[in-house]
C-alpha positions in Angstrom: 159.9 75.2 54.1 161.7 75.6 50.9 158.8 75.7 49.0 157.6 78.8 50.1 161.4 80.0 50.0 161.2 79.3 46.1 157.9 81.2 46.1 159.4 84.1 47.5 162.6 84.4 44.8 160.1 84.0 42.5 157.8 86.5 44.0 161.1 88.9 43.8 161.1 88.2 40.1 164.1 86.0 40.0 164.2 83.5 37.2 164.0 80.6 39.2 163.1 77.5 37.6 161.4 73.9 39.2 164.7 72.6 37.9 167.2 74.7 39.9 165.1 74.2 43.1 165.3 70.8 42.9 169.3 71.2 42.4 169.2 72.7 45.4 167.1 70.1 47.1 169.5 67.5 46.1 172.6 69.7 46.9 170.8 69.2 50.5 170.5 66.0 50.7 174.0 65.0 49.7 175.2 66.8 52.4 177.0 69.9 50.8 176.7 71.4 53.4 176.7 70.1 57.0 176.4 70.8 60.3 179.0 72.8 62.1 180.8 71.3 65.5 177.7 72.6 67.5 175.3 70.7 65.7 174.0 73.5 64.3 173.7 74.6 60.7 175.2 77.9 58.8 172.8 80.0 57.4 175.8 81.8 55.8 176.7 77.7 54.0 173.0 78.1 52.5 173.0 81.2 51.6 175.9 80.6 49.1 175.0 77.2 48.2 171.3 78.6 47.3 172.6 81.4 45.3 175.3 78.9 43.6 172.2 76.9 42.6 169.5 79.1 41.5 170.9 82.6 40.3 172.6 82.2 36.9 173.6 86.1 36.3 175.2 88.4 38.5 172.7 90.8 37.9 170.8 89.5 39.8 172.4 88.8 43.0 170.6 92.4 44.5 167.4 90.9 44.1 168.3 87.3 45.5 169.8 89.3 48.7 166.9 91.1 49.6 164.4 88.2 48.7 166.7 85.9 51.2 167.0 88.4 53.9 163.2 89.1 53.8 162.1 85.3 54.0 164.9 84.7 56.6 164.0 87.3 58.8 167.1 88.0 61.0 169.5 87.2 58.6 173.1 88.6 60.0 174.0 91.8 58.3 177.6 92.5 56.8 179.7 94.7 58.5 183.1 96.4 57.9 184.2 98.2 61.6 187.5 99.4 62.5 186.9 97.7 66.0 183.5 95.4 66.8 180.9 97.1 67.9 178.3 95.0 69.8 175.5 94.7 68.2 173.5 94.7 71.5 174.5 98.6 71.6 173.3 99.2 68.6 169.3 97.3 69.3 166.5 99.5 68.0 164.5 100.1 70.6 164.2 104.1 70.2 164.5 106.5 67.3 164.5 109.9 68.4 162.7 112.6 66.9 163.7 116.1 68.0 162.0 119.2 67.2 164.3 122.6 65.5 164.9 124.1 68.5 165.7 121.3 70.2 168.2 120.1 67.1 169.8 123.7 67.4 171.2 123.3 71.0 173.1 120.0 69.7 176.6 120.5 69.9 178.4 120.1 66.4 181.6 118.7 66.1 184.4 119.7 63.5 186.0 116.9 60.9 189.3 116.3 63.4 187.5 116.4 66.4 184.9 113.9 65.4 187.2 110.9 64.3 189.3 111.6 67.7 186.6 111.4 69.7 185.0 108.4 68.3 188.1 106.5 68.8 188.0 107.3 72.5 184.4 106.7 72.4 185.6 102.8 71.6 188.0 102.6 74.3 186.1 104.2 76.8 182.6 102.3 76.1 181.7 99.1 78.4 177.9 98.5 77.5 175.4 99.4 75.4 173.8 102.9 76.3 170.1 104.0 74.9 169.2 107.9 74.6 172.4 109.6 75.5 174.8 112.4 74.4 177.5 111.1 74.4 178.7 107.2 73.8 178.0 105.1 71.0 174.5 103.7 71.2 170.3 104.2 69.7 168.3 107.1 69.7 170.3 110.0 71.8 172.1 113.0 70.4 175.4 111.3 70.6 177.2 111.9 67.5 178.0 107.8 67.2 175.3 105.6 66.6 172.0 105.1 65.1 168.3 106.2 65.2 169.0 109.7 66.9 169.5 112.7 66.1 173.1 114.9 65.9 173.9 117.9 63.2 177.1 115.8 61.9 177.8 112.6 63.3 179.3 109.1 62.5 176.1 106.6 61.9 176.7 102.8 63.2 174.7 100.1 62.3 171.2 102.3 60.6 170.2 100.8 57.5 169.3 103.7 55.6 169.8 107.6 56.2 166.8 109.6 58.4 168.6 113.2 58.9 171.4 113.0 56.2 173.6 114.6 58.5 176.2 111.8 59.1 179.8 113.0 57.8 181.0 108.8 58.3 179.1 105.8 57.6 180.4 102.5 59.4 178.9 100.3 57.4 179.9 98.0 53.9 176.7 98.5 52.0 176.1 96.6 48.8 175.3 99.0 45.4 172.8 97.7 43.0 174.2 98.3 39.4 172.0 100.5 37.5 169.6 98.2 35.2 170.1 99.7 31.8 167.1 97.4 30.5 164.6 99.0 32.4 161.6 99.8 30.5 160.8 103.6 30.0 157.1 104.5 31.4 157.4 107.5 28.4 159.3 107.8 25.5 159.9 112.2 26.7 163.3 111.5 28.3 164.8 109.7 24.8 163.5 113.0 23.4 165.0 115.2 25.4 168.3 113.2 25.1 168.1 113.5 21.4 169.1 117.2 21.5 172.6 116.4 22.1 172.5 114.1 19.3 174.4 114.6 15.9 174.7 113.2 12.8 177.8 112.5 10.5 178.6 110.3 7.2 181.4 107.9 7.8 182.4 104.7 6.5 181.9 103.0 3.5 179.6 104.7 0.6 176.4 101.8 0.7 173.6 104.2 1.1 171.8 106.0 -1.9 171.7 109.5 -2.4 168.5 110.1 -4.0 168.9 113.7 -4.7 172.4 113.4 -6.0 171.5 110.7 -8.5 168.4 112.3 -9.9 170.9 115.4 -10.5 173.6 113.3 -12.0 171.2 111.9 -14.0 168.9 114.6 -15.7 172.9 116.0 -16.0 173.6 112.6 -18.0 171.3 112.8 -21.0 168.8 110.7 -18.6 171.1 107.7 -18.1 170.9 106.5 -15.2 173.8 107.7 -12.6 173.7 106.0 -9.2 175.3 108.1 -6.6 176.1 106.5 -3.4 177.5 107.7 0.4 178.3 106.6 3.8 175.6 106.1 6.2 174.8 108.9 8.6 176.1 107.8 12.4 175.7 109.4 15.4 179.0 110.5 16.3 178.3 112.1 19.8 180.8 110.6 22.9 179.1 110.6 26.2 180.8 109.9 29.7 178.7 109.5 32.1 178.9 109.0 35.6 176.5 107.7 38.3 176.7 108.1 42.1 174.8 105.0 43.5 173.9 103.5 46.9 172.9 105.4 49.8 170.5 108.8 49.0 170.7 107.6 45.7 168.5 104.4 46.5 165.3 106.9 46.8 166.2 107.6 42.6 166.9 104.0 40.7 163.6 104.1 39.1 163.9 107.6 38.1 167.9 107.1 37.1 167.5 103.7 35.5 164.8 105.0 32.9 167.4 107.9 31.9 170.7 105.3 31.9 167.9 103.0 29.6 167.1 106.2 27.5 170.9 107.2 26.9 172.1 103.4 26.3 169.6 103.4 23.3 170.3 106.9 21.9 174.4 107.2 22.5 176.2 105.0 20.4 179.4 105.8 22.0 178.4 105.6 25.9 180.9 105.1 28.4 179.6 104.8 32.6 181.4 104.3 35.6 180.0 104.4 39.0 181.0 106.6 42.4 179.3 106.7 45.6 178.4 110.8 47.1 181.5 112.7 45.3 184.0 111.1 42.7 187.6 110.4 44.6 190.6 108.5 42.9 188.9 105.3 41.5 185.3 104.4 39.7 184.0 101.0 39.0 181.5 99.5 36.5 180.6 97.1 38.5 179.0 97.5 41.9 179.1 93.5 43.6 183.4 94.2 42.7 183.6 97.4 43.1 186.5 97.0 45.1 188.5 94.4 43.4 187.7 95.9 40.2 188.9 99.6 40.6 189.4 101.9 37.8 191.7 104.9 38.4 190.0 108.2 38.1 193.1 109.4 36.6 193.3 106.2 34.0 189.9 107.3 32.7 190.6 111.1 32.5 193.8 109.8 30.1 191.9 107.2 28.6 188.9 109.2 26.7 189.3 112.6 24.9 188.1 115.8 25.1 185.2 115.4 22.7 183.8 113.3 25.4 180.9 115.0 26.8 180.8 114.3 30.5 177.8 114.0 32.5 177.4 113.7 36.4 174.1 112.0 37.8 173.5 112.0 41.6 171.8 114.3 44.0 174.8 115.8 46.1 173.5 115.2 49.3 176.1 114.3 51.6 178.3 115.6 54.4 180.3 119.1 53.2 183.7 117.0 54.8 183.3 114.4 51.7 183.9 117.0 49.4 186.1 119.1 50.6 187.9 116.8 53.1 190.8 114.2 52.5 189.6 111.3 54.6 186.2 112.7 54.0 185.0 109.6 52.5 182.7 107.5 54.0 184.1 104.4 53.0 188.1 104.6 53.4 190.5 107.8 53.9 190.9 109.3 50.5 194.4 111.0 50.3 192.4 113.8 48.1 189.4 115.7 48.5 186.5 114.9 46.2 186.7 118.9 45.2 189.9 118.3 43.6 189.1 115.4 41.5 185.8 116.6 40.5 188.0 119.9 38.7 190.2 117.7 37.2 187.1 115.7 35.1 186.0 119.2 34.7 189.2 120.5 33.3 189.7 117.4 31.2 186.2 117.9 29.4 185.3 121.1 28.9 181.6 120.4 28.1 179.7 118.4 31.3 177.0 118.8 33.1 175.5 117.9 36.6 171.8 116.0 36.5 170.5 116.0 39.9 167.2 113.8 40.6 166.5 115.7 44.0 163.6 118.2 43.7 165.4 121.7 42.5 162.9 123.2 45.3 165.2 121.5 48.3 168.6 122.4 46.6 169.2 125.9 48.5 169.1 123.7 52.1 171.2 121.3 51.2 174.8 122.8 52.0 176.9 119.8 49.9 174.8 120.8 46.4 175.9 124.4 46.5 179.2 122.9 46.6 179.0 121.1 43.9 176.8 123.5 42.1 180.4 126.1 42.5 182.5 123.4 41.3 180.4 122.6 38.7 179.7 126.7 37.8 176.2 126.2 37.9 176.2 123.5 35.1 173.4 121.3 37.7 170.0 120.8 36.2 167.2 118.8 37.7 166.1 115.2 36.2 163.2 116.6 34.6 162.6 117.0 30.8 162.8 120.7 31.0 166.1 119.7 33.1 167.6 117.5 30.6 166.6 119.5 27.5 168.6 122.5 28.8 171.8 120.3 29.8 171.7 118.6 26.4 171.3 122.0 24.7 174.0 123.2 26.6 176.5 120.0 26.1 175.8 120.8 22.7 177.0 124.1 21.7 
């Protein structure tokens, strides 16, 4: 059985070696891990022992998660509720498709009334219920649960957004940090990222100036005069920061190749992750993004105004998680997003919103003209024609 389980990491395009599988193998043998008092063994116990054995770099840990999961089909999915909910609720059996006029008569719930009634919802709710309006449950137009359908709800064990309509996502989701080696399919977006480039001589004189020393020279009777100056460095500061996880999963590719493109053009680059709208703390690193919190206001102190300061996500999200304390979706922020997205804004004056959604769906998407007035218009699409106007503008 493990054989093909080694086939499959290596399928994923995890650096698994024959040596590291046969670490596990003995690991196995020995008895690391045992059976519990049932008789039965943890599939939680091999999943860490397997990973101990055969991933050597964090950055790989996405790829080793969704490699396991797909081989062992079933696997139990991590999950962060305020109070259980059964996962026998929650069974897939119907996804509900509604048409316009049917989503119209839906009733939509404000911000206050929506968290209230979901906690009554928990202490009212005995069973699992399919296809209603009401408790929490599949494929209904109850504003709690998964696979229906309800103009702002709270969404419950779904693995991915259909409507992205939910305000509230009950779920601990694991972000895949952006891969800054991935290779470019065209060399267009460096280009484009090259406009906000510029040049200055600093440091030590140790690169000849031709022109100078032919001047100094015919100036010298025509002995030779050697004149020397520092070498030309791109001087330009870039911030940039990256919504990931959620909507954003439908853009790696397209993000990855422009984090790639600025990594090798931005000498001083500086990145920080957020999930849907920036709120007190970023992190650089998705797999500890919580134990390894860097205050939003620490990094408004820390870097200066000749920081240029570029957002990258597609502001598609519930209105509430910008504009809303508590309106996060993954703990009760004390301050809306609104107000910490003016602050960065205030803090550097040049920035710049690159959005990788189509610019043609922007208008229906309530959250992006949100953030397009907070950001006074400064959003441009991840295009080339997009990025060459937002470095020409970052650059003035």
């Amino acid at each position: 059985m493990l054989i093909d389980f080694f086939y499959t990491l290596r399928s994923a395009k995890l650096p698994v070696s024959v040596k590291e599988y046969l670490t596990l193998v003995e690991a196995l043998k020995e008895g690391v891990v045992g059976p519990e008092s049932d008789g039965a063994y943890s599939i939680d116990d091999f999943y860490y022992l397997a990973r101990t054995a055969l991933v050597k770099d964090e950055k790989h840990y996405d790829k080793f998660d969704r490699a396991f999961a797909a081989y062992f089909k079933g696997v139990e999915l991590i999950a962060d509720f305020t109070k259980d909910v059964p996962l026998e609720w929650l069974r897939k059996n119907l996804e509900l498709e509604l048409s316009p006029e049917e989503k119209a008569k839906i009733e939509k719930m404000g911000w206050d009334e929506l968290m209230e009634t979901l906690k009554k919802r928990f202490e009212e709710q005995k069973k699992r219920h399919e296809g209603g309006s009401k408790m929490i449950g599949t494929g209904g137009t109850s504003p709690f649960g998964a696979y229906g359908v309800n103009p702002q709800g709270i969404r419950i064990g779904q693995d991915k957004s259909r409507n992205k309509s939910a305000v509230k996502v009950w779920d601990q989701r694991a972000y895949k940090d952006y891969d800054d080696t991935q290779e470019l399919g065209t060399r267009n977006i460096k280009i484009a990222l090259r406009r906000l480039r510029k040049f200055a001589r600093e440091g030590a004189a140790d690169e000849l100036d031709l022109d100078d020393t032919i001047r100094s020279t015919a100036a010298n009777a025509g002995w030779l005069d050697i004149k020397m100056v520092p070498e030309k460095h791109n001087n330009v500061k870039v911030l940039l920061l990256m919504d990931v996880g959620g909507t954003m999963d439908e853009h790696i590719h397209r993000v990855e190749e422009m984090f790639s493109a600025a990594k090798a053009e931005f000498k001083h680059l500086e990145f920080y992750y957020f999930h849907n709208c920036v709120y007190d703390f970023m992190w650089k690193n998705n797999r500890r993004r919580f134990s390894e919190k860097f205050p939003t206001w620490d990094i408004i102190r820390k870097y200066n105004k000749d920081y240029k300061l570029v957002f990258v996500g597609d502001a598609t999200m519930s209105p509430y998680e910008i504009l809303q304390p508590g309106g996060s979706v993954e703990y009760n922020n004390e301050e809306a997003g609104a107000e910490w997205l003016q602050r960065l804004t205030n803090a550097f004056p040049k920035f710049a919103w690159i959005n990788p959604e189509p610019q043609g769906v922007w208008q229906y998407r309530q959250s992006i003209s949100v953030i397009q007035q907070l950001m006074n218009q400064r959003m441009y699409p991840l295009t080339i024609k997009g990025l060459e106007e937002a470095m020409r503008l970052l650059s003035k």
